[in-house]
N, CA, C and O atoms as CSV, one atom per row, in Angstrom:
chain,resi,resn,atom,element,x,y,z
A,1,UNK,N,N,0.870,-1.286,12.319
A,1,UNK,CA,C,1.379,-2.468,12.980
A,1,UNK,C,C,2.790,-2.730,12.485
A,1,UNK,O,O,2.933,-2.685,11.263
A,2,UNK,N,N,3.849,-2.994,13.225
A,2,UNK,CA,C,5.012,-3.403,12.776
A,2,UNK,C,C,5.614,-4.335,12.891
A,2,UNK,O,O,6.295,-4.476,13.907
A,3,UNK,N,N,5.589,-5.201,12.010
A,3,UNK,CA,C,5.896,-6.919,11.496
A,3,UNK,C,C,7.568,-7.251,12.128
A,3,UNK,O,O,8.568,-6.552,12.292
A,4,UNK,N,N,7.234,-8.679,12.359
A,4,UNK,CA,C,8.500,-9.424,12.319
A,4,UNK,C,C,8.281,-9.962,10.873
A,4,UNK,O,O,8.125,-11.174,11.021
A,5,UNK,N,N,8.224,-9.772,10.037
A,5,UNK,CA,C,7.998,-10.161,8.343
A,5,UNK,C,C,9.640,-10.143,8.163
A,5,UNK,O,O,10.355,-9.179,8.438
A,6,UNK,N,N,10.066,-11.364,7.663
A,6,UNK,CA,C,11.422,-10.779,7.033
A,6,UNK,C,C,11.983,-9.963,5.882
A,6,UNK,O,O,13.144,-9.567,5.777
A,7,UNK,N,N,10.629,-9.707,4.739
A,7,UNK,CA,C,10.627,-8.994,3.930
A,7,UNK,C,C,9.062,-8.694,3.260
A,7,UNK,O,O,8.074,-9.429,3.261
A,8,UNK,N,N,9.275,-7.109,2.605
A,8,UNK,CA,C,8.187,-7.199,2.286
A,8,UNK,C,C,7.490,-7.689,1.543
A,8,UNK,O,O,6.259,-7.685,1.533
A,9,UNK,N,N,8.722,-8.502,0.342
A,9,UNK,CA,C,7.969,-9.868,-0.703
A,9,UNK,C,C,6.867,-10.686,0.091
A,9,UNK,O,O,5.820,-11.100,-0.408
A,10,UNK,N,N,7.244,-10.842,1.327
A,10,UNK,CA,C,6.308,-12.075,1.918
A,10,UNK,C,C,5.296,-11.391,2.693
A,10,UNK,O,O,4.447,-12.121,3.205
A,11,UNK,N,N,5.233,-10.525,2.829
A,11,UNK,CA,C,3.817,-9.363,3.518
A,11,UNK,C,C,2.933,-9.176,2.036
A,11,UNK,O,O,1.726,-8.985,2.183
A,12,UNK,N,N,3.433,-9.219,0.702
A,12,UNK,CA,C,2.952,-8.588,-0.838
A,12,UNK,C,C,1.794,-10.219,-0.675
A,12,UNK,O,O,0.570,-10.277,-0.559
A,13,UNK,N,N,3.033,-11.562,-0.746
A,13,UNK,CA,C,2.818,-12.606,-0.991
A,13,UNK,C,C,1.924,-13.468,-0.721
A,13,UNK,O,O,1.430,-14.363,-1.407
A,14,UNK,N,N,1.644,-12.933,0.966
A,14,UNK,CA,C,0.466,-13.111,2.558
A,14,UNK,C,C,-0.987,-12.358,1.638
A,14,UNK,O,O,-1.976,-13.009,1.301
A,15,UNK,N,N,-0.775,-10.791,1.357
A,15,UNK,CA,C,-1.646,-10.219,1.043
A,15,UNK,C,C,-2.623,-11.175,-0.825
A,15,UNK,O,O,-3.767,-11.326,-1.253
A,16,UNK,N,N,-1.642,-11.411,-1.122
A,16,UNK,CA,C,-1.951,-11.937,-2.675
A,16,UNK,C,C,-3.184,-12.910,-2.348
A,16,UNK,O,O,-4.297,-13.062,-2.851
A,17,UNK,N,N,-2.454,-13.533,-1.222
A,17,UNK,CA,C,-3.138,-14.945,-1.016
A,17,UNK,C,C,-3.655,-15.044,0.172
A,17,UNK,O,O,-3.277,-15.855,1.017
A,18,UNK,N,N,-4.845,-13.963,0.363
A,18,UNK,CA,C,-6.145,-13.289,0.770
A,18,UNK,C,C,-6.723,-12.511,-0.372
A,18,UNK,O,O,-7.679,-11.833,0.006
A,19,UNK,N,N,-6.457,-12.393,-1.622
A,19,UNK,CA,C,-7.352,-12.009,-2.532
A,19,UNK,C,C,-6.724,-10.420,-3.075
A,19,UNK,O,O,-7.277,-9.940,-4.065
A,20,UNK,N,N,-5.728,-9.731,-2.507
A,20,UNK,CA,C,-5.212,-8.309,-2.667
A,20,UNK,C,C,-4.376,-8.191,-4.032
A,20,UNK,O,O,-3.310,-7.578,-4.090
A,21,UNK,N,N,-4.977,-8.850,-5.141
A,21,UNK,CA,C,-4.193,-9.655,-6.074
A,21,UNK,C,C,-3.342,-8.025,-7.009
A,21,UNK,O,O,-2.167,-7.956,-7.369
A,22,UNK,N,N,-4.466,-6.894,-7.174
A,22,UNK,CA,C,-3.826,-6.000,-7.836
A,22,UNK,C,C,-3.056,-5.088,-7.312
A,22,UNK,O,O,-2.830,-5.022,-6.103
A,23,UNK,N,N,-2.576,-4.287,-8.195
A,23,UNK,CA,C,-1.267,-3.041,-7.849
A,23,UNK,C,C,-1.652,-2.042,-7.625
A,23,UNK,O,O,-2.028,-1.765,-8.764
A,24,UNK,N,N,-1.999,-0.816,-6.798
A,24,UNK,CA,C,-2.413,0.534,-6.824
A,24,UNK,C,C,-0.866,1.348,-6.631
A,24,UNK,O,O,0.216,0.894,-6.260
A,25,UNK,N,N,-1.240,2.641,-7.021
A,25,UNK,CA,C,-0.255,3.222,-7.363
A,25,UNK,C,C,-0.487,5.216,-7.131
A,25,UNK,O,O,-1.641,5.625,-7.005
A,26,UNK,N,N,0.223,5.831,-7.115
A,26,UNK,CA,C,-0.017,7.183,-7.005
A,26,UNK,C,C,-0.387,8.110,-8.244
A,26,UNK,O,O,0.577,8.817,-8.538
A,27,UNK,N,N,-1.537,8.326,-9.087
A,27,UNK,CA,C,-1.094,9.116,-10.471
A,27,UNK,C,C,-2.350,9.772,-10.548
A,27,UNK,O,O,-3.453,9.230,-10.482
A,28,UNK,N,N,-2.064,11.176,-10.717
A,28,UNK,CA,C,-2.486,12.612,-11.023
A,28,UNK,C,C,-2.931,12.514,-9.513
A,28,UNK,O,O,-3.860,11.706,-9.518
A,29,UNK,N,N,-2.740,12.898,-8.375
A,29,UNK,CA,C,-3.326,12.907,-7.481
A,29,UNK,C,C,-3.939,12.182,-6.676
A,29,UNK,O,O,-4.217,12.486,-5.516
A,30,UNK,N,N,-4.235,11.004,-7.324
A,30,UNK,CA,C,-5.801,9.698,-7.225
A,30,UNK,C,C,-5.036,8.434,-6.918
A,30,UNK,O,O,-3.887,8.360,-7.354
A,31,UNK,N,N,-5.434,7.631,-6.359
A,31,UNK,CA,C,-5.238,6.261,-6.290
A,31,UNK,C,C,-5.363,5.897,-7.722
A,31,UNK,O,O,-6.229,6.428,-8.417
A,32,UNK,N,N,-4.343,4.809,-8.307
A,32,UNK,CA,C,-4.485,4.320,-9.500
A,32,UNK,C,C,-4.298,2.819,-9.772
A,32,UNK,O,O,-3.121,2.521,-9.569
A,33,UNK,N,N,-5.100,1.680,-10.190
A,33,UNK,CA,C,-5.152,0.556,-10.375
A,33,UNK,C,C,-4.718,0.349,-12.009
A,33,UNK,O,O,-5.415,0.617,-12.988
A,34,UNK,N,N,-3.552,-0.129,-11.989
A,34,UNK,CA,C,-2.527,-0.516,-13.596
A,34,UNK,C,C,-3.736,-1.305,-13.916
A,34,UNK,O,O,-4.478,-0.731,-14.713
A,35,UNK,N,N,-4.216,-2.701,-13.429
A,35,UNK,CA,C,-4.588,-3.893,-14.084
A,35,UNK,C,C,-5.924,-3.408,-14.543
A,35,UNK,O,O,-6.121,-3.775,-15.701
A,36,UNK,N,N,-6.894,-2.724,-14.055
A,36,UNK,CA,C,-8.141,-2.320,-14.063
A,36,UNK,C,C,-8.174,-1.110,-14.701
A,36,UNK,O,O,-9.200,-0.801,-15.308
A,37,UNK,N,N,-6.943,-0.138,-14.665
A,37,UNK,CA,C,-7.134,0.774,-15.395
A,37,UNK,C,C,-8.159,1.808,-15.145
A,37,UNK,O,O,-8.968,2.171,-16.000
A,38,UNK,N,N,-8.083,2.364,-13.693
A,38,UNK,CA,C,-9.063,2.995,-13.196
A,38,UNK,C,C,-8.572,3.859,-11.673
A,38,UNK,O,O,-7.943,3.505,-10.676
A,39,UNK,N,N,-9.181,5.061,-12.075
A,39,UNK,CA,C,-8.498,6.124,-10.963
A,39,UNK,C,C,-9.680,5.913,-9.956
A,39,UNK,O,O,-10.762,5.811,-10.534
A,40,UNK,N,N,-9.728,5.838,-8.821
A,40,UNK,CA,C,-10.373,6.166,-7.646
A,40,UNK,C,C,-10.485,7.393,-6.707
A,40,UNK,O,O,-9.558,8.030,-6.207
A,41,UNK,N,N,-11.579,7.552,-6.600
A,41,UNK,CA,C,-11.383,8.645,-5.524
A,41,UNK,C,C,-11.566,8.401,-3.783
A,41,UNK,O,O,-12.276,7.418,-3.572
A,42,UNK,N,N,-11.123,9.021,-2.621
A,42,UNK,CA,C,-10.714,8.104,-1.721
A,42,UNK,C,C,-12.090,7.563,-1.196
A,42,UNK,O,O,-12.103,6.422,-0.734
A,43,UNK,N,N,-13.027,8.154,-1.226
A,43,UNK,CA,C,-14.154,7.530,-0.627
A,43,UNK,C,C,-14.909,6.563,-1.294
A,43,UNK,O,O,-16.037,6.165,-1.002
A,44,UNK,N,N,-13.768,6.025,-2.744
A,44,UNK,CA,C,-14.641,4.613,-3.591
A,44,UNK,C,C,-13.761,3.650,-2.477
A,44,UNK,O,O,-14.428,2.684,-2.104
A,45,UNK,N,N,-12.468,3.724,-1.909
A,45,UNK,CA,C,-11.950,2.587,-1.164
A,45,UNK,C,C,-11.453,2.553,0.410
A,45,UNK,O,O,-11.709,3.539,1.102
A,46,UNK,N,N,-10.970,1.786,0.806
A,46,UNK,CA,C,-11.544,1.295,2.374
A,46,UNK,C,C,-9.677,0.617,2.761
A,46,UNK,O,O,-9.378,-0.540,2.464
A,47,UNK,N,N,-8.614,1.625,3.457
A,47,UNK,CA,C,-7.073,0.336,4.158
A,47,UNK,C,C,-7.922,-0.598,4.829
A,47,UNK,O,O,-8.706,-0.308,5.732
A,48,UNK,N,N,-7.748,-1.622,4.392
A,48,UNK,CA,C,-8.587,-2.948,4.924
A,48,UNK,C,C,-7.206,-3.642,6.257
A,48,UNK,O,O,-7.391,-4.346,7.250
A,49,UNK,N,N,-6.120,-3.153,5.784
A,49,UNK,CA,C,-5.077,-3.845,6.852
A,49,UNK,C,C,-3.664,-2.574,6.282
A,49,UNK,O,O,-3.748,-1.758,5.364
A,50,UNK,N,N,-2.825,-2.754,6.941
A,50,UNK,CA,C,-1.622,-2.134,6.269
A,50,UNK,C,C,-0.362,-3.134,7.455
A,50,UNK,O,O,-0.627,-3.524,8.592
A,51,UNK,N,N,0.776,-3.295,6.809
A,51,UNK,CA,C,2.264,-3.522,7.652
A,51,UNK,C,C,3.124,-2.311,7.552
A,51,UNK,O,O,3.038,-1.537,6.599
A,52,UNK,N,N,4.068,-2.131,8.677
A,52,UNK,CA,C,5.018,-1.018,8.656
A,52,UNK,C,C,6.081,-1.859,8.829
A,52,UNK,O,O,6.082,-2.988,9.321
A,53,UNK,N,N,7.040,-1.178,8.356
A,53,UNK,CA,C,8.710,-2.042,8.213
A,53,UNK,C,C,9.411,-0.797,8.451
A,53,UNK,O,O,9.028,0.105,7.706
A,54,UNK,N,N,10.654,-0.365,9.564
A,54,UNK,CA,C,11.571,0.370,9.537
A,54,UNK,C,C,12.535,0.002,9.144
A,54,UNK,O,O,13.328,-0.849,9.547
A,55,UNK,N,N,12.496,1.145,7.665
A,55,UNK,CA,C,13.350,-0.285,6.563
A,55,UNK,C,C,12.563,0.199,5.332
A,55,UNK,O,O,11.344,0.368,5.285
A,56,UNK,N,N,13.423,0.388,4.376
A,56,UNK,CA,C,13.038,0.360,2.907
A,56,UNK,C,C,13.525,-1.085,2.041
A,56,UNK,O,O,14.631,-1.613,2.150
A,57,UNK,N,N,12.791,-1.394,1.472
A,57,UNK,CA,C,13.597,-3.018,0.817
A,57,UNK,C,C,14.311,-2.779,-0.232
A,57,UNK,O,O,14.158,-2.149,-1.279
A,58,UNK,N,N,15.054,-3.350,0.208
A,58,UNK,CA,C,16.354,-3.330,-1.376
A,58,UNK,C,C,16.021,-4.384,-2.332
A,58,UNK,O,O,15.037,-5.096,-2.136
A,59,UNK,N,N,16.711,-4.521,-3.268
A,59,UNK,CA,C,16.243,-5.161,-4.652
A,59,UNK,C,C,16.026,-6.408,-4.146
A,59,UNK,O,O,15.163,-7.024,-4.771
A,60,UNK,N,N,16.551,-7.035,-3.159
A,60,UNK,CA,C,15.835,-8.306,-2.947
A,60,UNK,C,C,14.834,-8.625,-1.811
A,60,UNK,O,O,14.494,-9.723,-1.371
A,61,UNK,N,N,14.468,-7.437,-1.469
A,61,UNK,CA,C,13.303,-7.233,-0.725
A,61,UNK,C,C,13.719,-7.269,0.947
A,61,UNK,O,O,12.940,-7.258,1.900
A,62,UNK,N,N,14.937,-7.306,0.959
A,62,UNK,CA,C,15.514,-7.202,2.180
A,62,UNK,C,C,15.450,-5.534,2.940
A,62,UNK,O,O,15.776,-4.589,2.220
A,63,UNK,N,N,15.091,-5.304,4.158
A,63,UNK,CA,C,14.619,-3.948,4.655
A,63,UNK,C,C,16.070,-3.018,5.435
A,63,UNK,O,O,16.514,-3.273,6.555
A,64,UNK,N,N,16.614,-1.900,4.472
A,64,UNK,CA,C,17.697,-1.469,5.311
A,64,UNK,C,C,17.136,-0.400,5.399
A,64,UNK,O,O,17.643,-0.071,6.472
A,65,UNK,N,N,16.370,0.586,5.096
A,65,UNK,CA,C,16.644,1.969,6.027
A,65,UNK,C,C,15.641,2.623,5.575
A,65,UNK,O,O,15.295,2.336,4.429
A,66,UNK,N,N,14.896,3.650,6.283
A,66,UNK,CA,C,13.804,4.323,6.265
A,66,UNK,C,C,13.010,3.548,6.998
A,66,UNK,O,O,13.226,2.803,7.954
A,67,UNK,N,N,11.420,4.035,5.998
A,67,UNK,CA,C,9.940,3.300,6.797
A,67,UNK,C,C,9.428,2.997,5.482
A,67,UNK,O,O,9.725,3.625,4.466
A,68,UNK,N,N,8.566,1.906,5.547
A,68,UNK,CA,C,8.003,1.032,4.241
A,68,UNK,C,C,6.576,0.980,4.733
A,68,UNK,O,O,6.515,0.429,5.832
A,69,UNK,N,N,5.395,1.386,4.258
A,69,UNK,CA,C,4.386,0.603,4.578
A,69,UNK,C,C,3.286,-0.042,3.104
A,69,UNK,O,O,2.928,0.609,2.123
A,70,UNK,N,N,2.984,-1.461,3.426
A,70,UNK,CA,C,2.203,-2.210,2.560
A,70,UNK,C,C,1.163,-2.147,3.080
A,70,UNK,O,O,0.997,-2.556,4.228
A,71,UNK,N,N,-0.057,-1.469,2.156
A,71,UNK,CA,C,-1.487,-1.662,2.158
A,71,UNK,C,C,-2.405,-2.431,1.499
A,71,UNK,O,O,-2.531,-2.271,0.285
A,72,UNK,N,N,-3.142,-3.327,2.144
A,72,UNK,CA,C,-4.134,-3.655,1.242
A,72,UNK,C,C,-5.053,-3.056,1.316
A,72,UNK,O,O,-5.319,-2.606,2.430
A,73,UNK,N,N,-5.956,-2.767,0.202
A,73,UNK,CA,C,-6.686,-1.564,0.128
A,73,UNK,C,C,-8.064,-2.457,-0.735
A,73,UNK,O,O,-7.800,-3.521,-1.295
A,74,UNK,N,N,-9.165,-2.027,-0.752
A,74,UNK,CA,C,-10.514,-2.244,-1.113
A,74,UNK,C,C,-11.415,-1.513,-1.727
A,74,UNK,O,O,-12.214,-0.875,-1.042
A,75,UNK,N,N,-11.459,-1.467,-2.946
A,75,UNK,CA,C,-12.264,-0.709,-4.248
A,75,UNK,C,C,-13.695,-0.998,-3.671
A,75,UNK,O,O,-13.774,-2.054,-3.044
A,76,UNK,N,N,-14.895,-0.211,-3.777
A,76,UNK,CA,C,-16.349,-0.542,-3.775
A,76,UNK,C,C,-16.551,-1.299,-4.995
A,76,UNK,O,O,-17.596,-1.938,-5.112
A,77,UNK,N,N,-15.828,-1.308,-5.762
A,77,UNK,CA,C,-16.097,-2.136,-6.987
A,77,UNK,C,C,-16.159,-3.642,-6.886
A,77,UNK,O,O,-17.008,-4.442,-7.281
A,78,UNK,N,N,-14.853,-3.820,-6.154
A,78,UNK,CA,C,-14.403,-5.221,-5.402
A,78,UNK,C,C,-13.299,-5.479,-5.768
A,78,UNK,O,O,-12.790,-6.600,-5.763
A,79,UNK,N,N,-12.564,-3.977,-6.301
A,79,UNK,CA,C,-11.170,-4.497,-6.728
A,79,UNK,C,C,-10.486,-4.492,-5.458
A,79,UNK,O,O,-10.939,-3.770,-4.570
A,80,UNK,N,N,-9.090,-5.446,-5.166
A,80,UNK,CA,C,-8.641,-5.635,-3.994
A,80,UNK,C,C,-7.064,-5.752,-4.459
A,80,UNK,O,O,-6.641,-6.694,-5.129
A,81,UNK,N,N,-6.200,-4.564,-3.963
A,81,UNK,CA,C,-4.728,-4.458,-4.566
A,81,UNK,C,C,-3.754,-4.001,-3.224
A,81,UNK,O,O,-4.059,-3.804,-2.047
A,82,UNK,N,N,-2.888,-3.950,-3.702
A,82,UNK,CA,C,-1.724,-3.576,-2.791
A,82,UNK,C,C,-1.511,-2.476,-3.113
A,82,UNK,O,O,-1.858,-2.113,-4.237
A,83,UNK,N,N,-0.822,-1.524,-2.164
A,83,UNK,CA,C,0.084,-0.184,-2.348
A,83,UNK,C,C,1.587,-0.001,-1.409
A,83,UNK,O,O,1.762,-0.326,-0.234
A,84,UNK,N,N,2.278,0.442,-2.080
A,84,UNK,CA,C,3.537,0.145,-1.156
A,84,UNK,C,C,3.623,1.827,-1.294
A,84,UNK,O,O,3.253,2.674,-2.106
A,85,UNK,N,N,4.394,1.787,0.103
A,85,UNK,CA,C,4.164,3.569,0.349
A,85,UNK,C,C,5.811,3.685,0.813
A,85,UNK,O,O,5.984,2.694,1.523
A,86,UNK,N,N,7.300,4.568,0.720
A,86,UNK,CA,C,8.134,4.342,1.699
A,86,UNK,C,C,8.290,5.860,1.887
A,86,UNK,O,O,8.114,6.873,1.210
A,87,UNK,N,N,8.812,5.456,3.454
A,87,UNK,CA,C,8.786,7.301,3.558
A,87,UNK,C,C,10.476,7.694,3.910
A,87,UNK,O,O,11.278,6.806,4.201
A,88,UNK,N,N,10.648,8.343,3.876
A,88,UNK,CA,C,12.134,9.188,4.189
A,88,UNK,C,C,12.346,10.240,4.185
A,88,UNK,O,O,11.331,10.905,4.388
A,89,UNK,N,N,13.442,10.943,4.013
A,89,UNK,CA,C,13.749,12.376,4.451
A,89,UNK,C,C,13.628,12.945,2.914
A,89,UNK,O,O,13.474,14.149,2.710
A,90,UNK,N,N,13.703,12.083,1.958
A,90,UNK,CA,C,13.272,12.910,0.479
A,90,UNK,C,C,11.992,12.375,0.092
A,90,UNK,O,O,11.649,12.685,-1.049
A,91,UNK,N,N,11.207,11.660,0.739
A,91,UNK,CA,C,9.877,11.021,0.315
A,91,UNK,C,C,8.727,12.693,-0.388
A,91,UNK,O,O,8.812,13.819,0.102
A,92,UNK,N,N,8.011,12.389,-1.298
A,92,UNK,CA,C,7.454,13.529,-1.426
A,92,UNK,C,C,6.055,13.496,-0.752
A,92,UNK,O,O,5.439,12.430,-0.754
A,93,UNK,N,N,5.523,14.591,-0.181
A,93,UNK,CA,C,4.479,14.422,0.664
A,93,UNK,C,C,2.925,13.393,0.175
A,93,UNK,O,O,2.333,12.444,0.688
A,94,UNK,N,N,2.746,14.232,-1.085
A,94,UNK,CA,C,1.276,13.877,-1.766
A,94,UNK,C,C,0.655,12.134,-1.503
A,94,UNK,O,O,-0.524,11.914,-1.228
A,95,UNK,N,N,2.060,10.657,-1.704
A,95,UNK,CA,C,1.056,10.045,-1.162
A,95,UNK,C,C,0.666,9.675,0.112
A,95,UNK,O,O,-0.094,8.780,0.481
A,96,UNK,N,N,1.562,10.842,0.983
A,96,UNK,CA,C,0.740,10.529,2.461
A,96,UNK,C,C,-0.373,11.405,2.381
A,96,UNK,O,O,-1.298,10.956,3.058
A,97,UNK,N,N,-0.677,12.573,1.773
A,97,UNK,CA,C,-1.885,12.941,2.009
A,97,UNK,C,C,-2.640,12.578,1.250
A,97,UNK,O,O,-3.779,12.889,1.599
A,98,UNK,N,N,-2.598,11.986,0.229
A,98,UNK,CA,C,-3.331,10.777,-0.391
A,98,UNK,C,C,-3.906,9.957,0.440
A,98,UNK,O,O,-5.117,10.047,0.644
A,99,UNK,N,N,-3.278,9.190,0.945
A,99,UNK,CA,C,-3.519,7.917,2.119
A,99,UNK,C,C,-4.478,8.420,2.826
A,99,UNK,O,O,-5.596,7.922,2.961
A,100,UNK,N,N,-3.826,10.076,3.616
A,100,UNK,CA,C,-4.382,9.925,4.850
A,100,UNK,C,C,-6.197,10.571,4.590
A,100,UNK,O,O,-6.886,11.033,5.499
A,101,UNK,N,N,-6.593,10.441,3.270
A,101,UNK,CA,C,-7.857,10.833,3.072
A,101,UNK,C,C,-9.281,9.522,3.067
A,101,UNK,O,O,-10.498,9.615,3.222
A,102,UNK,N,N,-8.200,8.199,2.766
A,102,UNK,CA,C,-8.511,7.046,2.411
A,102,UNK,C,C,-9.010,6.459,3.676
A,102,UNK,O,O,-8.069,6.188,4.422
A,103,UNK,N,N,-10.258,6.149,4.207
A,103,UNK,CA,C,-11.126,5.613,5.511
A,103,UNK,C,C,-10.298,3.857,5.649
A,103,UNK,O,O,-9.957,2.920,4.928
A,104,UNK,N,N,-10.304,4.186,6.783
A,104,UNK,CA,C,-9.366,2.874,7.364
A,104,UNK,C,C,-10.753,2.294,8.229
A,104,UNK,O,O,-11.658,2.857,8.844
A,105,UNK,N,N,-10.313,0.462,7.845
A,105,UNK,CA,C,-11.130,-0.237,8.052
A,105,UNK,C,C,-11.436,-0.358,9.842
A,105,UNK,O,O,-10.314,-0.644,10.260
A,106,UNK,N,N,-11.978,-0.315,10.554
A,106,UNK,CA,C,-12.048,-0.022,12.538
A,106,UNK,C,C,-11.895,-2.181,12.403
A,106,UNK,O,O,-12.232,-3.242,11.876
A,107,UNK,N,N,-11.434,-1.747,12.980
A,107,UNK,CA,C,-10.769,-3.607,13.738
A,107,UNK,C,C,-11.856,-3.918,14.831
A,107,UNK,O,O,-11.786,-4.952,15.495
């Protein structure tokens, strides 16, 4: 889906406050949760929603160039975090094929 969001602070901010409170991240291969401290594999979690921005955000979260996408994502555990993904012409492949292993929620 691609937002009139003016930045992605306030898509992070929207998500926080629906419960998406933690950080996931890309490491050794696996989805990785900093706060919980715990690698996942893709069939422990569920893209519950994602935004696309054409547009990478700059330090103040303002979107100039590339593609950005924010996920909220859903642990079976019940952990509930964000992932920010951006893609470009030097983006490295692994966390799109990361992602694209991860079961998306049917609307």
């Amino acid at each position: 889906m691609v937002t009139n969001a003016k930045t992605v602070v306030e898509i992070i901010e929207s998500y926080k406050g629906e419960g998406y409170i933690y950080e996931f991240c890309i490491k050794d291969e696996m989805l990785y949760c900093i706060s919980v401290d715990r690698k996942y594999q893709p069939d422990e979690l569920e893209i519950e929603k994602s935004e696309s921005f054409e547009g990478e955000p700059d330090i103040s979260g303002n979107i100039t160039s590339g593609k950005t996408i924010v996920y909220a994502i859903a642990a079976e555990d019940g952990t509930k975090g964000i992932l920010i993904n951006a893609y470009g012409l030097y983006s490295p492949a692994e966390p799109a094929r990361i992602l694209s292993e991860i079961p998306v929620r049917k609307k």
